[in-house]
C-alpha atoms as a printed R data frame, in Angstrom:
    type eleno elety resid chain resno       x       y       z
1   ATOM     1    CA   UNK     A     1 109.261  88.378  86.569
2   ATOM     2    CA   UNK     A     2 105.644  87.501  87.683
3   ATOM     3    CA   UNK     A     3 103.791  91.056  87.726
4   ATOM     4    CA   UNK     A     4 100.806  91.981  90.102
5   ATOM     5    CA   UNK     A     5  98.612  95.268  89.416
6   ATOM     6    CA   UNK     A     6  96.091  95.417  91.868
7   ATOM     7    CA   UNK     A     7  92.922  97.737  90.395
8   ATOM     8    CA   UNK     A     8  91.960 100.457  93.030
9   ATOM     9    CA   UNK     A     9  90.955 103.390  90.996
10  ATOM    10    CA   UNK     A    10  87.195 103.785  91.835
11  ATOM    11    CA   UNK     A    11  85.085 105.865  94.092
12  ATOM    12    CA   UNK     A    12  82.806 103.030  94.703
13  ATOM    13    CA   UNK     A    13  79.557 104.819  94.523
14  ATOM    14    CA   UNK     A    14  77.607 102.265  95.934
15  ATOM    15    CA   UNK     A    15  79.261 102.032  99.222
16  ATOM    16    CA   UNK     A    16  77.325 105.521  99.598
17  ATOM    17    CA   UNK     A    17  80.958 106.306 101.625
18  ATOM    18    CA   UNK     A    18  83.040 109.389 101.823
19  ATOM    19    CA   UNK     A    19  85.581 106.777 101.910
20  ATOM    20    CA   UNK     A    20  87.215 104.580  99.083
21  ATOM    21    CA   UNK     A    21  85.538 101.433  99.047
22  ATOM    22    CA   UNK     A    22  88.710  99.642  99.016
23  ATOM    23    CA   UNK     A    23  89.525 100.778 102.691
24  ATOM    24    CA   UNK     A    24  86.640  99.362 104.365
25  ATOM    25    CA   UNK     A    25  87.629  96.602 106.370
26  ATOM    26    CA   UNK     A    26  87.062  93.381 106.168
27  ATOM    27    CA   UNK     A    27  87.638  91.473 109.913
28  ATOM    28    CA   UNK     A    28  89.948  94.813 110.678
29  ATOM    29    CA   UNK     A    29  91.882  95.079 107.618
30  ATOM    30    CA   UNK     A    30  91.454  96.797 104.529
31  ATOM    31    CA   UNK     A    31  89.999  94.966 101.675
32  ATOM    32    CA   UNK     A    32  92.817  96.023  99.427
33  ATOM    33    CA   UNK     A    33  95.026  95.354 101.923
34  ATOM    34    CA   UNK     A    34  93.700  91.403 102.335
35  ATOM    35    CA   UNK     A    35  94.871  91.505  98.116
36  ATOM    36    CA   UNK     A    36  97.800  92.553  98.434
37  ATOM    37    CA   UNK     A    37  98.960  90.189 101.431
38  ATOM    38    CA   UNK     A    38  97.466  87.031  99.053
39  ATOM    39    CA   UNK     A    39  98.844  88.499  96.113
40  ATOM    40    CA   UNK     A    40 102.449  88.482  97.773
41  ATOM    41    CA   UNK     A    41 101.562  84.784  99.530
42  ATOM    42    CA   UNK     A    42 101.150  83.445  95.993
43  ATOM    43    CA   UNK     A    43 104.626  84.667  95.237
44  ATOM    44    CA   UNK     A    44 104.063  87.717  92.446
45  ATOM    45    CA   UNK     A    45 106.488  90.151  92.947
46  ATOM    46    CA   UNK     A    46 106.168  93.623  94.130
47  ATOM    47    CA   UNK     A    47 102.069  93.869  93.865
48  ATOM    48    CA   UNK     A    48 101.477  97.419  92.364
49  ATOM    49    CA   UNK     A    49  98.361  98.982  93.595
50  ATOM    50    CA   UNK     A    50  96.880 101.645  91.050
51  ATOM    51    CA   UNK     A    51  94.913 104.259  92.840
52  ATOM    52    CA   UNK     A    52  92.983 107.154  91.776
53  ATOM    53    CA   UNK     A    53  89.698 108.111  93.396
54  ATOM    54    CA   UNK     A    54  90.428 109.633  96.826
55  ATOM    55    CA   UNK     A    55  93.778 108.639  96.810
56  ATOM    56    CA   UNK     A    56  95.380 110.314  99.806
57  ATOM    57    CA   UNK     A    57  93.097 107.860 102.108
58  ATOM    58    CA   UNK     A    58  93.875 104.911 100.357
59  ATOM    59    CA   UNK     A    59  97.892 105.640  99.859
60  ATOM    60    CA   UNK     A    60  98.599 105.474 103.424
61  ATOM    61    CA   UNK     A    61  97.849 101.984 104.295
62  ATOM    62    CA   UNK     A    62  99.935 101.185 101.161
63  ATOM    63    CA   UNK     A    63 102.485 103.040 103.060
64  ATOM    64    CA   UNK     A    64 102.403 101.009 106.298
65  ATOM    65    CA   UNK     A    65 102.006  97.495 104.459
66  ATOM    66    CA   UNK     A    66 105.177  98.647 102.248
67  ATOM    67    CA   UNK     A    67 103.276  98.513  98.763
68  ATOM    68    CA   UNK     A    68 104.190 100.310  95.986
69  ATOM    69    CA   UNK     A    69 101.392 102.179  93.817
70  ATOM    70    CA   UNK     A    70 100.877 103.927  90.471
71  ATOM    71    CA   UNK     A    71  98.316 106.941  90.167
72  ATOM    72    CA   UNK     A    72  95.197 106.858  87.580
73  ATOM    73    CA   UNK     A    73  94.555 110.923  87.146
74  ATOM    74    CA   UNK     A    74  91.542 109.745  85.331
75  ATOM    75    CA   UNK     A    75  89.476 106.716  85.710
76  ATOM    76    CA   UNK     A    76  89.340 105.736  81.836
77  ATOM    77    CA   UNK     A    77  88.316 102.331  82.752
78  ATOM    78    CA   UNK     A    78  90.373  99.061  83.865
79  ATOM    79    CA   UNK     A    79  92.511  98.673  80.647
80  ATOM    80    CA   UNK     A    80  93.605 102.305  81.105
81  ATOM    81    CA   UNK     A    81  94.297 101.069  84.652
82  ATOM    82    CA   UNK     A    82  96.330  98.463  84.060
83  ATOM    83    CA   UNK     A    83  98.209 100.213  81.484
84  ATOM    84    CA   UNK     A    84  99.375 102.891  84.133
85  ATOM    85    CA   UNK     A    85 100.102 100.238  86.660
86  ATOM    86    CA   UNK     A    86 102.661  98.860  84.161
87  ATOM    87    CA   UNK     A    87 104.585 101.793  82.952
88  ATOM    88    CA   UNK     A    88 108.156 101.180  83.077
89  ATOM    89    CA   UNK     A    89 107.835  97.289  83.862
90  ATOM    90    CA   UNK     A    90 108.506  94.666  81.160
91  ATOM    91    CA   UNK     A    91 107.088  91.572  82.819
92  ATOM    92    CA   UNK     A    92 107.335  87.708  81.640
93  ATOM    93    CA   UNK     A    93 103.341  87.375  83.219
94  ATOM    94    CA   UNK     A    94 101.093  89.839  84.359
95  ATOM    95    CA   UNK     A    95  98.215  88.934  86.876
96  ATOM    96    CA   UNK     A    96  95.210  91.474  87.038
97  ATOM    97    CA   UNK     A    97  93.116  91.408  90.572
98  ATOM    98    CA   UNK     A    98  90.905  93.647  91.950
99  ATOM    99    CA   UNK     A    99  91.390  95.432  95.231
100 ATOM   100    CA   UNK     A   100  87.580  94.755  96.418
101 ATOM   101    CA   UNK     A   101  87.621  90.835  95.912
102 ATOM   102    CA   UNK     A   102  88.813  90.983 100.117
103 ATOM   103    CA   UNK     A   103  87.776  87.158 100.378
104 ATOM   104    CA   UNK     A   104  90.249  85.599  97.568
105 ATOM   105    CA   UNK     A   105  93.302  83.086  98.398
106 ATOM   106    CA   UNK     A   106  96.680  82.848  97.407
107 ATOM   107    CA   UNK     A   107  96.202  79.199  96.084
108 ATOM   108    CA   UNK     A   108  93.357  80.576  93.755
109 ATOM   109    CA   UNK     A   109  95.943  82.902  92.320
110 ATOM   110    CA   UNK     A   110  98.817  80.470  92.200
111 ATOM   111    CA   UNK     A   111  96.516  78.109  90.223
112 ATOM   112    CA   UNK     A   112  95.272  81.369  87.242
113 ATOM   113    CA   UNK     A   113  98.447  82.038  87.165
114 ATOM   114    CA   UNK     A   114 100.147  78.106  86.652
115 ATOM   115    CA   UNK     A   115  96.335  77.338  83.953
116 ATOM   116    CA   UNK     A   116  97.774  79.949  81.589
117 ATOM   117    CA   UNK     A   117 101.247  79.199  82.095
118 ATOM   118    CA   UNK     A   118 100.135  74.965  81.329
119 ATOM   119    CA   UNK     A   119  97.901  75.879  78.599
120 ATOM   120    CA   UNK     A   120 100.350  78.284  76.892
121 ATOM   121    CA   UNK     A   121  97.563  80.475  77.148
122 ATOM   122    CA   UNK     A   122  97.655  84.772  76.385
123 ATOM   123    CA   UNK     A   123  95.269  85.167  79.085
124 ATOM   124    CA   UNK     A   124  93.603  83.222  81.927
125 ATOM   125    CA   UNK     A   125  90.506  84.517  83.406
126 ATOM   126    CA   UNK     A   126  88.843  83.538  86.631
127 ATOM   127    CA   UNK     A   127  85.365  82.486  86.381
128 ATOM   128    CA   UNK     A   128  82.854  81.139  89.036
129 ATOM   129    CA   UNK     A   129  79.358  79.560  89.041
130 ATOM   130    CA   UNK     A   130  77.399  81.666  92.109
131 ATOM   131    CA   UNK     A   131  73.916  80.466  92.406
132 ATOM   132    CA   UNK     A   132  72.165  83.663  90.532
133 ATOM   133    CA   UNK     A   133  74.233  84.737  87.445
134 ATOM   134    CA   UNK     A   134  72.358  87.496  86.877
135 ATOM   135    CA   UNK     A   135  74.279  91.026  86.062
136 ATOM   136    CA   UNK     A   136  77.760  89.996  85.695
137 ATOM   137    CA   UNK     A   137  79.299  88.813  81.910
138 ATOM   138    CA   UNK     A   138  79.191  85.570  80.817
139 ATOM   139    CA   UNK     A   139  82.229  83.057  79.978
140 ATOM   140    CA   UNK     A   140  82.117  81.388  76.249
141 ATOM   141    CA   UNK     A   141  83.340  78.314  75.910
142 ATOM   142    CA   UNK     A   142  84.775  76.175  73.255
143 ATOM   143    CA   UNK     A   143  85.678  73.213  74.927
144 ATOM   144    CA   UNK     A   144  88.812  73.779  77.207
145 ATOM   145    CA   UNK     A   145  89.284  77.643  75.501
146 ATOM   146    CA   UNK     A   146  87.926  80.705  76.479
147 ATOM   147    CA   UNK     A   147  85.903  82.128  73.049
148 ATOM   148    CA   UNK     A   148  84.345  85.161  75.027
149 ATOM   149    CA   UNK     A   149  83.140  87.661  77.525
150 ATOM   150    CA   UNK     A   150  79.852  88.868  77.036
151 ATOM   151    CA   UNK     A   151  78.354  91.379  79.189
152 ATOM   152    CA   UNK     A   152  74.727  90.229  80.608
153 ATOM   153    CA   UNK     A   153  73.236  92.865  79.018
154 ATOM   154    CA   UNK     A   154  74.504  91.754  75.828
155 ATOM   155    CA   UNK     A   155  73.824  87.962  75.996
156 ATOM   156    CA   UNK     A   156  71.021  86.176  73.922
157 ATOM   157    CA   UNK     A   157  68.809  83.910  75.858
158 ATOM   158    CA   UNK     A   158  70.055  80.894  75.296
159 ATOM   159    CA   UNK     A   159  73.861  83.094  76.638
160 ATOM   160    CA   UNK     A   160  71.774  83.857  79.841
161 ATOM   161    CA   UNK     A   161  71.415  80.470  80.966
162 ATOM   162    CA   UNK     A   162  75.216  79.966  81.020
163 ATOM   163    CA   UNK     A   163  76.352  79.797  84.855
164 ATOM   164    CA   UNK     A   164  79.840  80.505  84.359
165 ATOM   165    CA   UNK     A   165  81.001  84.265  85.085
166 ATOM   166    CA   UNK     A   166  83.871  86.281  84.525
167 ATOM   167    CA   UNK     A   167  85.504  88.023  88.259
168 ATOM   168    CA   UNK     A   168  87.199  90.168  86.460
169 ATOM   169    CA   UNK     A   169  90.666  88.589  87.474
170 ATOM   170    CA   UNK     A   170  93.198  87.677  84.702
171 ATOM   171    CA   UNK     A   171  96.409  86.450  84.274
172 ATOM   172    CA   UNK     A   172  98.079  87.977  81.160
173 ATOM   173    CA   UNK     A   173 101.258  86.805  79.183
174 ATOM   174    CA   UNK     A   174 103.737  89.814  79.856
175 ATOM   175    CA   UNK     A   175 104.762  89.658  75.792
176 ATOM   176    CA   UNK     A   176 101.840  90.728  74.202
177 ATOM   177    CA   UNK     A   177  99.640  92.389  76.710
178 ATOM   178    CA   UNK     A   178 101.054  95.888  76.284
179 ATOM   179    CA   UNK     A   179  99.836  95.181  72.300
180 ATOM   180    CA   UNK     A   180  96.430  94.021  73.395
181 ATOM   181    CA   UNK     A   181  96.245  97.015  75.555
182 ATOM   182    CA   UNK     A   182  97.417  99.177  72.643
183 ATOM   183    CA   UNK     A   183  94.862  98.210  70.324
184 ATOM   184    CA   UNK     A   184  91.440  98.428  73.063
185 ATOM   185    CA   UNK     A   185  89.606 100.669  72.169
186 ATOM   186    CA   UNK     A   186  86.536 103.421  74.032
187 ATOM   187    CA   UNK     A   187  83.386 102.550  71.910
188 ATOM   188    CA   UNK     A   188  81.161 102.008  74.362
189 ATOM   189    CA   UNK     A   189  78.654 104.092  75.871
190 ATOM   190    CA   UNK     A   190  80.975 104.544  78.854
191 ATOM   191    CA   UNK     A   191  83.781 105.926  76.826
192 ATOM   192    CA   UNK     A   192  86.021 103.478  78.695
193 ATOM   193    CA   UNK     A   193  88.911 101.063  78.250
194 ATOM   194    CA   UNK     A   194  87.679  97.562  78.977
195 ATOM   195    CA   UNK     A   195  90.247  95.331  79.868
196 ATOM   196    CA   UNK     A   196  88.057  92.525  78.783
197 ATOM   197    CA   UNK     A   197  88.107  93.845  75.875
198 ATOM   198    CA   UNK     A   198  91.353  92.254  75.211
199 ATOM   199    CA   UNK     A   199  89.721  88.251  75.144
200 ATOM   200    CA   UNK     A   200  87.974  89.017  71.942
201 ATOM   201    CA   UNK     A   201  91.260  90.805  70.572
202 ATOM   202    CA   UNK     A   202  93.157  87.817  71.403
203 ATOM   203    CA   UNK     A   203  90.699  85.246  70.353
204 ATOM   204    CA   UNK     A   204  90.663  86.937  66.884
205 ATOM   205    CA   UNK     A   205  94.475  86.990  66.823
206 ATOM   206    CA   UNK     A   206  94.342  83.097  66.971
207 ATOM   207    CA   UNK     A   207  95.671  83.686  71.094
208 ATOM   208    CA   UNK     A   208  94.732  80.833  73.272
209 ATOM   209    CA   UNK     A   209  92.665  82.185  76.148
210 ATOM   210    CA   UNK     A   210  91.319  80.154  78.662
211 ATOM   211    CA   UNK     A   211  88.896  79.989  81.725
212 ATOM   212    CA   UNK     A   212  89.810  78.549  85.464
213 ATOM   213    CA   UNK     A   213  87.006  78.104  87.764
214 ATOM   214    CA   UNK     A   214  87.300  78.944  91.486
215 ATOM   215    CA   UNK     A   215  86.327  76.553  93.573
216 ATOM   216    CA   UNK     A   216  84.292  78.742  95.616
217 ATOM   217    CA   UNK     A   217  82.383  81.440  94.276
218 ATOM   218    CA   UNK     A   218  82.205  83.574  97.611
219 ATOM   219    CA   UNK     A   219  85.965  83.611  97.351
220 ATOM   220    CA   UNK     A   220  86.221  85.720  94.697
221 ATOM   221    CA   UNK     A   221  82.749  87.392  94.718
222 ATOM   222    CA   UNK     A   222  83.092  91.173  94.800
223 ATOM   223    CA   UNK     A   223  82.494  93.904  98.030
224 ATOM   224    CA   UNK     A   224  79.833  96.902  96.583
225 ATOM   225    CA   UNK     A   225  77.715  97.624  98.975
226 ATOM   226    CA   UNK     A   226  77.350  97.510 102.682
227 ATOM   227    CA   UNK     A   227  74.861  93.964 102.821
228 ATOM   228    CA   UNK     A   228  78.448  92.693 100.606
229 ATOM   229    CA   UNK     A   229  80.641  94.030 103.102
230 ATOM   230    CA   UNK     A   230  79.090  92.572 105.931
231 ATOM   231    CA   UNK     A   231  78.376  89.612 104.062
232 ATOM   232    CA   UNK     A   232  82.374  88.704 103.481
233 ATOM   233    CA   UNK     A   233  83.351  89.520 106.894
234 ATOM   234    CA   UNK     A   234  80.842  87.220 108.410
235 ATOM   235    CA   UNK     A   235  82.278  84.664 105.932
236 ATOM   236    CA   UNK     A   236  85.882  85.618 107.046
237 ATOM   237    CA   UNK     A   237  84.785  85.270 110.585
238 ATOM   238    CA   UNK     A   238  83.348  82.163 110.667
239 ATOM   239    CA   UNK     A   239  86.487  80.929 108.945
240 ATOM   240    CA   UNK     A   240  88.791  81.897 111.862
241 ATOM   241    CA   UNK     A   241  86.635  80.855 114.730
242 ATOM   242    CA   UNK     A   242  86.050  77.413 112.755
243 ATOM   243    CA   UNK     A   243  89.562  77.113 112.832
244 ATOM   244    CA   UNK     A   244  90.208  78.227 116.337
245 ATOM   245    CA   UNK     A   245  87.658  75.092 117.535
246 ATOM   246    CA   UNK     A   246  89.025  72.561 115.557
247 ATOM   247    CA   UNK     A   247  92.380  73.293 117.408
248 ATOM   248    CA   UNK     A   248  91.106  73.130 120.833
249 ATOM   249    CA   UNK     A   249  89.546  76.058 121.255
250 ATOM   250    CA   UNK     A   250  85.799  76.239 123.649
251 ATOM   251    CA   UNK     A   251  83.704  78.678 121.571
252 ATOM   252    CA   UNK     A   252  80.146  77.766 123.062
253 ATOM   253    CA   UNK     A   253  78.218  80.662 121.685
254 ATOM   254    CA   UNK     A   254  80.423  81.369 118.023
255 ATOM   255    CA   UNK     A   255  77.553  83.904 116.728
256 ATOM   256    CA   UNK     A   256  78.189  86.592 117.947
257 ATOM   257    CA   UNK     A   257  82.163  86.429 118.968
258 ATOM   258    CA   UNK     A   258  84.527  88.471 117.276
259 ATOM   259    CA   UNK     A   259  88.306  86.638 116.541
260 ATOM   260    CA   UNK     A   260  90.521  88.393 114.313
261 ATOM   261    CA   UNK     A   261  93.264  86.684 112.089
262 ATOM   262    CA   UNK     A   262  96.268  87.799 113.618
263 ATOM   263    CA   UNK     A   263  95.130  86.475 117.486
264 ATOM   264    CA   UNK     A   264  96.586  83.451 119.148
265 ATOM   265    CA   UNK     A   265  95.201  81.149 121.522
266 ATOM   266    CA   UNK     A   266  96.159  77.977 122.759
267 ATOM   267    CA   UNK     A   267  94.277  74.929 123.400
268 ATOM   268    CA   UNK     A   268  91.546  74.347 126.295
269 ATOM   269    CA   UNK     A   269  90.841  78.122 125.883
270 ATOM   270    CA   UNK     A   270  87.087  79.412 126.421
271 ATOM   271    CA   UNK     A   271  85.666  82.100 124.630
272 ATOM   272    CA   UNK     A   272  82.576  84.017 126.433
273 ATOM   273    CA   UNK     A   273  79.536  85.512 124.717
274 ATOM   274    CA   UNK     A   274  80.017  88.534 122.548
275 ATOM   275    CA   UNK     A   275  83.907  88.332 123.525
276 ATOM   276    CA   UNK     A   276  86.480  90.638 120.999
277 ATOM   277    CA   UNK     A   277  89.858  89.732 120.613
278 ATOM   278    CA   UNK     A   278  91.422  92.213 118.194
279 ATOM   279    CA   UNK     A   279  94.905  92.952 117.214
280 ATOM   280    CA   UNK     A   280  97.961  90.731 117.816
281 ATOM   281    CA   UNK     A   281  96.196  89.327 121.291
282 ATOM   282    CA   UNK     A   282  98.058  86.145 122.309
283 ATOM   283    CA   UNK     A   283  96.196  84.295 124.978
284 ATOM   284    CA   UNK     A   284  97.730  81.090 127.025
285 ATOM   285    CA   UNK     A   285  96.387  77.484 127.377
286 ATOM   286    CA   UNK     A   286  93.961  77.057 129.440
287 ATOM   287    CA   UNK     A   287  92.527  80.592 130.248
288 ATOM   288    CA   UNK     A   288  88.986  81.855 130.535
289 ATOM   289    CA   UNK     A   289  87.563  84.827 128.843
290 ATOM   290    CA   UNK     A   290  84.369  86.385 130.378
291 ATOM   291    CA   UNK     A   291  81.516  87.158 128.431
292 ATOM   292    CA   UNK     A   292  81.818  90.705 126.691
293 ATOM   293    CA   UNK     A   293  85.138  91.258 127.201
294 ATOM   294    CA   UNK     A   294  87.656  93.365 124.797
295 ATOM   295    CA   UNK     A   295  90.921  92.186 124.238
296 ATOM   296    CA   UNK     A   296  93.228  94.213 122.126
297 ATOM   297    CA   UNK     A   297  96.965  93.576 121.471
298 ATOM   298    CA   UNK     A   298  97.848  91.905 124.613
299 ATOM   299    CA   UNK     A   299  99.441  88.856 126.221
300 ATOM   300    CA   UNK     A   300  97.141  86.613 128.870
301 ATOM   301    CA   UNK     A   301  99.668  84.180 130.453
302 ATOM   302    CA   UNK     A   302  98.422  80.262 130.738
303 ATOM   303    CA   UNK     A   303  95.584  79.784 133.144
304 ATOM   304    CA   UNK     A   304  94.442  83.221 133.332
305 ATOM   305    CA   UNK     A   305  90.700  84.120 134.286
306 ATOM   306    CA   UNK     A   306  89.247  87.380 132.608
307 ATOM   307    CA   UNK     A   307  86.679  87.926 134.304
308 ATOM   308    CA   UNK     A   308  83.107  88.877 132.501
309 ATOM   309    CA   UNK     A   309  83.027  92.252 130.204
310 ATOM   310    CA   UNK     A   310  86.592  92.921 131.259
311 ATOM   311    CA   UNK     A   311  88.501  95.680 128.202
312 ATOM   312    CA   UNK     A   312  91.969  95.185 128.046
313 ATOM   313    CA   UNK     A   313  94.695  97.257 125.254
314 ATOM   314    CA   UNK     A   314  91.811  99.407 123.810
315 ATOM   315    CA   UNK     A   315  93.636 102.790 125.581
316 ATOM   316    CA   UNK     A   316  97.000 101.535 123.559
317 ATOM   317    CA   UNK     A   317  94.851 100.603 120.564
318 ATOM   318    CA   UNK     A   318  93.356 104.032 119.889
């Protein structure tokens, strides 16, 4: 069994929100959401979401995408996370990810989980090299093995010119993470339970560890604020209307049109200025959609013309 905990816990202060962060939507759909659909892509079985901050807001999108969740009463920190995300579950792996990373792929996962698995490795972590490391910990190296994490603010000069940073997602043999989790410990000014903690526990153990760097930083580059919120969707968006033109799709004016994931549209389709097509809108060869117009969980047969600022399924959408 190939375990999934999905962290969720926090409030997320600097969303400045008096919702959880992890509910903000990303291209229409939750960010945890977006993790939990990857996580069950790459094939890890029954993702397990562990809430805790303003749970009750976050629980019922779980609900509708069928994912199961455990409860943090207190948020002790991501070690004490992950340990009550795997009460009662005796996994072969375990893979860690975080519900605000809204951006990351399946294959990214596949390929921490099949490093550690190659390498024979206690833990994988996912690292990245973003263009300013500034702020987030450093990965140690010795050769192909992971040595350390240190945090930024911990790092020596010649530390803080090392571009390589840990994302905070791990992949965990199932056999002796409940021990490493056992023997983490709270001194730190936080009083928390540091799941990276558990490199330098293994590491002195004589545990391989290792480090697998994402291709793509932005891919697994965190949501925290509103400029990072925006930030990923605009990256999201661009993805799908890239893809929509490359298969035949007229987009003359792609700045400022808005495609979600689940639409459809066939080829020798054009897209108006500041057009929305939301929802699971299917639209036929050949049609024409206005500038401005809203499209929202409908059908537009082959050859249809929509004319300009036309809004269409937004009554059955709200």
């Amino acid at each position: 069994m190939t375990a999934c905990i999905i962290l969720a816990a926090g409030r997320g202060k600097r969303m400045k929100s008096p919702l959880p962060k992890v509910v903000h939507p990303v291209l229409g759909v939750p960010m945890v959401i977006r993790v939990v659909r990857q996580a069950v892509e790459a094939g890890l079985d029954s993702p397990v979401v562990v809430v805790g901050h303003s749970r009750e807001s976050v629980i019922p999108f779980l609900k509708e995408e069928g994912a199961s969740w455990a409860v943090q009463e207190e948020q002790l920190g991501t070690a004490h996370a992950v340990a009550c995300g795997m009460k009662d579950v005796s996994p072969e792996s375990v893979t860690v990810l975080l519900g605000d990373v809204p951006l990351l792929k399946s294959c990214t996962i596949s390929k921490l989980e099949e490093s550690r698995r190659k390498a024979g490795a206690a833990i994988a972590v996912l690292s990245s090299m973003p263009p300013d490391p500034s702020g987030y910990g450093r990965i140690i190296r010795d050769g192909d093995l992971l040595r350390a994490i240190v945090e930024d603010s911990d790092c020596t000069p010649r530390q803080l010119e090392i571009g390589e940073i840990n994302t905070g997602l791990m992949s965990f043999d199932g056999g002796v993470l409940t021990e490493l989790l056992r023997d983490i410990r709270a001194d730190n000014d936080q009083r928390e339970y540091y799941l990276t903690d558990a490199v330098s526990i293994a590491v002195d153990r004589g545990m391989p560890c290792v480090a697998v760097i994402a291709e793509d930083y932005r891919e697994v580059s965190g949501v925290n604020n509103r400029v990072q919120l925006a930030c990923a969707t605009e990256n999201l968006r661009k993805q799908v209307l890239d893809a929509h033109m490359i298969n035949g799709v007229d987009i003359p004016d792609p700045g400022g049109v808005w495609i979600e994931e689940p639409v459809e549209i066939g080829t020798g389709v054009s897209i108006g200025r500041s057009a929305r097509l939301s929802g699971k809108t299917v639209i036929g060869a050949d049609c024409i959609v206005g500038d401005g117009s809203i499209l929202i969980g409908i059908d537009v047969p082959p050859g249809t013309v929509i004319e300009p600022y036309s809004v269409m399924g937004w009554k059955a959408a709200r």
